[in-house]
N, C-alpha and C positions, 0 to 999 in steps of 0.2 A: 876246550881241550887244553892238556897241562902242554906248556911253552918251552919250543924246544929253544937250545940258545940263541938261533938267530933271528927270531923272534923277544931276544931278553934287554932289555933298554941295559946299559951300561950302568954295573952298581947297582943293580935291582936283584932281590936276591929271589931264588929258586923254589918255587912255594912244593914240597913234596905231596906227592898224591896221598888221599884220605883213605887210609886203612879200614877196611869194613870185613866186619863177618857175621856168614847170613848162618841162621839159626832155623833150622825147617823139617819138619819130617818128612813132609811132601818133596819126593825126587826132581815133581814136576816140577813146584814152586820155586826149589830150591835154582835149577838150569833156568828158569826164567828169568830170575833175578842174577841170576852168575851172566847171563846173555846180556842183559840190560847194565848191567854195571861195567862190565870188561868192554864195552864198546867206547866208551869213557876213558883216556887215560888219565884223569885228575883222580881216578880211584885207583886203588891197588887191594885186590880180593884179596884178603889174608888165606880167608877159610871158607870153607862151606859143611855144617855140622847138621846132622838128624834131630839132634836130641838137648835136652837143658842140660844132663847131665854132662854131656859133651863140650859143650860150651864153658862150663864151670872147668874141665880138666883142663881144657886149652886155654882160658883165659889165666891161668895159674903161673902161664909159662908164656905167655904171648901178650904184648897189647896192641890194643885195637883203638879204633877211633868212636868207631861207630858199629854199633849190634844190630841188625834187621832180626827181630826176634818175633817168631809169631806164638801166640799165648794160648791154641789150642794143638796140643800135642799130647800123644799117649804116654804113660809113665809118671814123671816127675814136668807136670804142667809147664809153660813157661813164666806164667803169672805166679806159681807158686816160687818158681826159681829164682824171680824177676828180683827181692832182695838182695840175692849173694850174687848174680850177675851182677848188681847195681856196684856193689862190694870188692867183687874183684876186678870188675873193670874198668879201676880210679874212674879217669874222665872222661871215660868213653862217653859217647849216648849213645841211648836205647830208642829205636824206633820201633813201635809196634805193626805187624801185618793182621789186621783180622778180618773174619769174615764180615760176610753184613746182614748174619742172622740176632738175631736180640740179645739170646743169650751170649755172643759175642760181644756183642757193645759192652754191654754189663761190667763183664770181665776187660775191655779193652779201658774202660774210663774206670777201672779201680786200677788197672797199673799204669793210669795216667797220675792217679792221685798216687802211688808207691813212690813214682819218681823218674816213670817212662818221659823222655822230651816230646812226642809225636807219636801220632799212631792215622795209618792210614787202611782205609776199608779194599779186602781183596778184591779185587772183579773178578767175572766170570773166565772159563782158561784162556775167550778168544780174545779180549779185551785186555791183554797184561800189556800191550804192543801201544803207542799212540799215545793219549794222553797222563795214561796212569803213568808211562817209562818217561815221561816228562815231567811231571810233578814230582816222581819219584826222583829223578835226577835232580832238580831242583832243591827239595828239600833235605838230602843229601849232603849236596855241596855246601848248604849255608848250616848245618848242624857242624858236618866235620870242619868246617873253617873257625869259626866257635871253637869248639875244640885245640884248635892249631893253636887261635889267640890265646886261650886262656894255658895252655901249656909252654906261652912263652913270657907268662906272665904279664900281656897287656893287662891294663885296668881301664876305668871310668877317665877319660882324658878331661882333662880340668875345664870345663863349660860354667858359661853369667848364668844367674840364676835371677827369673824375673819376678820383681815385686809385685806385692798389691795390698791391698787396706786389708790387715787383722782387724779391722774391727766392722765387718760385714758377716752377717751370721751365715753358717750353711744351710744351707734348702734342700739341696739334695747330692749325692753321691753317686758318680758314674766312673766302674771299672771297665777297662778293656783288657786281653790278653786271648795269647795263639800260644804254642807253640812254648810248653814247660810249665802253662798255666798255672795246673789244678794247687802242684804244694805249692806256689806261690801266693797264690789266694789262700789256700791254708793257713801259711803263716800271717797275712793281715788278716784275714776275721778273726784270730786265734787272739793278735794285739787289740780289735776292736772290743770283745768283752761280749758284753751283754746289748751292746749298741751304741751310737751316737746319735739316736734322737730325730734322723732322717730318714729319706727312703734310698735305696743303692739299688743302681740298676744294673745290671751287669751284661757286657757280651765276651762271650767266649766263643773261639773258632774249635768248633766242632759239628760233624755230621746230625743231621736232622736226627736221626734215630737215636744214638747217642745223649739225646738229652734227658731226658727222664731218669737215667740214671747217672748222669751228673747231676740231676738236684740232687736226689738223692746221697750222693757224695758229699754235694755241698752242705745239705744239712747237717751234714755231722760233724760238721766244721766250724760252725755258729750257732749258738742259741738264738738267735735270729729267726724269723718266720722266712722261709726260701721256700718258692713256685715258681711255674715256667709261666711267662705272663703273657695274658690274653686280653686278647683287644677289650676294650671300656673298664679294663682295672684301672680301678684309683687307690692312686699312690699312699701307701699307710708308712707313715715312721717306724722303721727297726724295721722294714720288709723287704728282703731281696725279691727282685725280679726279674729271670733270668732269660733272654731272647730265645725264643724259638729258632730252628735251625734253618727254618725254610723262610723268616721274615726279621726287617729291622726294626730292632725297639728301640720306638719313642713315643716322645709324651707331649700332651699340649695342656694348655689351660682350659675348663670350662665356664660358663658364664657365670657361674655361681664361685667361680675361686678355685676350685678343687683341680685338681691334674689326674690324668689319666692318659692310659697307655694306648701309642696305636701301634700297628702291626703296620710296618710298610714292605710288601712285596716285592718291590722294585727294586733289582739290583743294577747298580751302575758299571761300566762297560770296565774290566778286570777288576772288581771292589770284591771285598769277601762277602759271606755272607752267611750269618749274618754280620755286619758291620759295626766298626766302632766309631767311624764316623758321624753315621747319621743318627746314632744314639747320642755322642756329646754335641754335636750340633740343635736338635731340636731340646737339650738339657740348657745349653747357652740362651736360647731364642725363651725359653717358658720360665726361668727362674734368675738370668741375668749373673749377677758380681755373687749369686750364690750356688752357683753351681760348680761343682768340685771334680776332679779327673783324677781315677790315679790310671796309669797305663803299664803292664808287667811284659816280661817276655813277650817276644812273640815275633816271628819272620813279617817281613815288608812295611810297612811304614801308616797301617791304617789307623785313624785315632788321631796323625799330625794334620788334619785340615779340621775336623771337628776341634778340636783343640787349640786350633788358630780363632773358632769362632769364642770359647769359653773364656779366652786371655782376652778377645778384645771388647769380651761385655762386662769383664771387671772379675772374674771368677781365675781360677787358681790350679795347675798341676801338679800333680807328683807323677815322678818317670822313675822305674826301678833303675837300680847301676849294673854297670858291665858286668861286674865279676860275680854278681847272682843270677844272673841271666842265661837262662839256656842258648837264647840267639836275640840280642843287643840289636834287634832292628827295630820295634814299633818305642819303647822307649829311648833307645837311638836316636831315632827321627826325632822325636820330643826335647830332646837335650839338645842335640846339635842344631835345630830350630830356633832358638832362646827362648822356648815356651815352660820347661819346665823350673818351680818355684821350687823343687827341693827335688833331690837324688839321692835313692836310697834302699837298701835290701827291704823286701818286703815285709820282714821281721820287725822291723822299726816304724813300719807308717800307720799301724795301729797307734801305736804311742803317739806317734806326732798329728795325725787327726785330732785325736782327743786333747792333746794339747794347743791344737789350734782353736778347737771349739772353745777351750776355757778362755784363751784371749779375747773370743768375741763376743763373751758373755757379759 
């Protein structure tokens, strides 16, 4: 709850509550999420609007922190609108509500790739109470605090940055990313080209159903061969392979040399899933001082214990920086850890991959 003064340590200054406004046709939807937020005082409702078009008038003249925008509505879509929202509401972010029918996802993971920060699946009406009004608060506060920092102009706070031998070639390539993902990964395959010559494994924090049409997103992102990967794939150079949403990819050696994928089911007690851990952990364990991390956006801190294992078999991080960062927590962790070997937009670590392979060539 926002801190009233006596409550406020002496010289500590006053964090103002996160400006939100919800965007919904649904009258329903709209009172659920006004009930759920206003119980909260770290938030402050701006608005509550029917329509995209609505949203575009009032944000002309109002700012916000943060959009609860849902992407199916009658008229002017919200996915259609979802540009010029992005446009006029400098630094707000955009949180998507959608259903959790197909053709929803679809449309919810192209305005993840537009430039949506988050997007969560509606539940049924009786289910809006309990853990969704939890999550939902949750990811909330850590978007609009994001928001606060970067409109007071924090940046990347100056972190060591840990070495290791350029001259051990790479074997393979493991991304993680939640939360702002997709155009961040956009921008690195876009740097990568045509490949580096390895396989990249990737997990992204998204809903099971949601993933078919993130490859497909993805693909259009990289000339790169991207699929969603299934137990006993072996690992091919220049092939993304992208974890299913209901298990954790990784990969082992078989007896004959070759690496292949497992699927492990097993989630560990509050872990995501699927996870970035147990994907760079079993990458550290099968390929050693050549297994590579880069870790982008994304809420909570998953990625820093696998990562702990890839630094100490001889292998190498990259953590994106603050100020490109939708929420500064999973490569946060990484930085403030002293695991990461270089900090940087993700516009730049195409380059510096490929420049790193030419040193160890």
């Amino acid at each position: 709850m926002a801190r009233s003064d006596k409550n406020q340590s002496p010289g500590e200054k006053a964090v103002r509550p996160i400006r939100l406004l919800i965007v919904d046709d649904s009258l329903v939807a709209r009172s659920v999420f006004e009930r759920i937020v206003t119980q909260d005082k770290q938030f402050q409702l701006c608005e509550t609007l029917p329509s995209a078009a609505a949203a575009l008038t009032y944000l002309a003249h109002n700012q916000v922190d943060i959009i609860m925008l849902d992407i199916e509505m009658p008229g002017q879509s919200g996915l259609a609108a979802l540009p010029d929202i992005l446009k006029q509401g400098g630094n707000a972010r955009v949180i998507i509500l959608s259903s959790n029918c197909e053709e929803g996802s679809a449309a919810a993971v192209e305005a993840l790739a537009i430039g949506a920060s988050d997007i969560m699946s509606k539940p049924g009406r009786s289910a809006f109470s309990g853990q969704f009004a939890e999550i939902l608060i949750e990811r909330l506060l850590r978007l609009g605090r994001q928001v606060q920092c970067q409109n007071t102009g924090e940046s990347t706070p100056p972190m060591g940055l840990r070495s290791y031998d350029r001259r051990v070639s790479i074997a393979c390539l493991g991304v993680g990313a939640s939360t702002g993902g997709i155009p961040a990964l956009g921008q690195l395959f876009s740097g990568l080209g045509q490949g580096i010559g390895v396989p990249v494994l990737l997990t992204q924090h998204l809903p099971p159903s949601f993933m078919p049409y993130f490859a497909v997103q993805l693909s259009r992102m990289t000339p790169m061969s991207v699929k969603i990967a299934e137990e006993g794939d072996v690992l091919r150079p220049d092939h993304v392979y992208i974890a299913p949403g209901e298990a954790n990819l990784t990969c082992r050696m078989r007896v004959d040399g070759s690496v292949c994928i497992i699927l492990d089911p097993e989630r560990e007690p509050l872990a995501s899933m699927p996870g970035v851990d147990p994907m760079f952990a079993s990458m550290a364990k099968t390929f050693g001082a050549g297994a590579v991390a880069i870790v982008l956006t994304g809420m909570g801190r998953d990625g820093t214990a696998g990562a702990e294992k890839i630094a100490a078999a001889g292998g190498w991080i990259v953590a994106q920086d603050a100020e490109t960062s939708v929420v500064w927590g999973m490569p946060g962790s990484i930085a403030r850890a002293g695991l990461a070997s270089a900090i940087m937009p993700p516009a730049r670590m195409g380059a510096y991959m490929l420049s790193q392979l030419a040193k160890a060539a």
